[in-house]
C-alpha positions, 0 to 999 in steps of 0.5 A: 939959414935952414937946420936939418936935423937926420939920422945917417944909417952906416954898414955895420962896422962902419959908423965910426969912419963915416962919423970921421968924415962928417966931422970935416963938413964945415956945415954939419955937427955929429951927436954920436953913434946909436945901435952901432949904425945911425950917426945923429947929426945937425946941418946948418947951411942957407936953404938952397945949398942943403940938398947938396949937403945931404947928397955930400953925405950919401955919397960917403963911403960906407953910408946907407940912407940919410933920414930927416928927422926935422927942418926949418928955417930962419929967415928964408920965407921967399921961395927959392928957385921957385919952390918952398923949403920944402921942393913945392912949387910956389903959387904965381 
């Protein structure tokens, strides 16, 4: 299982809705809303579906960026799909 902690950065006057949103993706789990516009959230999801979580979230409406903010990984050491957690190809 890999953690992903970020910030998502909303238009203004639109965290709100967008945090509503996130708040129905089985995976993840909202901290608040900070100065109005950065939603802080936790992803929980096996390694090689994360990258889709996040594209999930980019694609809401009313989202600006997605920051990573932390990431890690239990249990998940063999490389996936040929690369690491973090998209570096693996030493043949």
């Amino acid at each position: 299982m890999a953690i992903l902690g970020f910030l998502t950065h909303t238009l203004p006057g639109r965290a709100e809705e967008v945090e509503r949103a996130m708040g129905v993706m089985s995976e993840l789990t909202t901290y608040g809303i900070h100065k109005e516009c950065h939603i802080v959230a936790v992803a929980e999801a096996p390694a090689g579906k994360m990258e889709r979580v996040v594209d999930r979230v980019k694609t809401l409406e009313g989202v600006v960026a997605v920051y990573v903010t932390s990431y890690t990984t239990e249990d998940e050491d063999a490389p996936i799909a040929g690369e690491d957690v973090f998209g570096h190809k693996a030493p043949n």
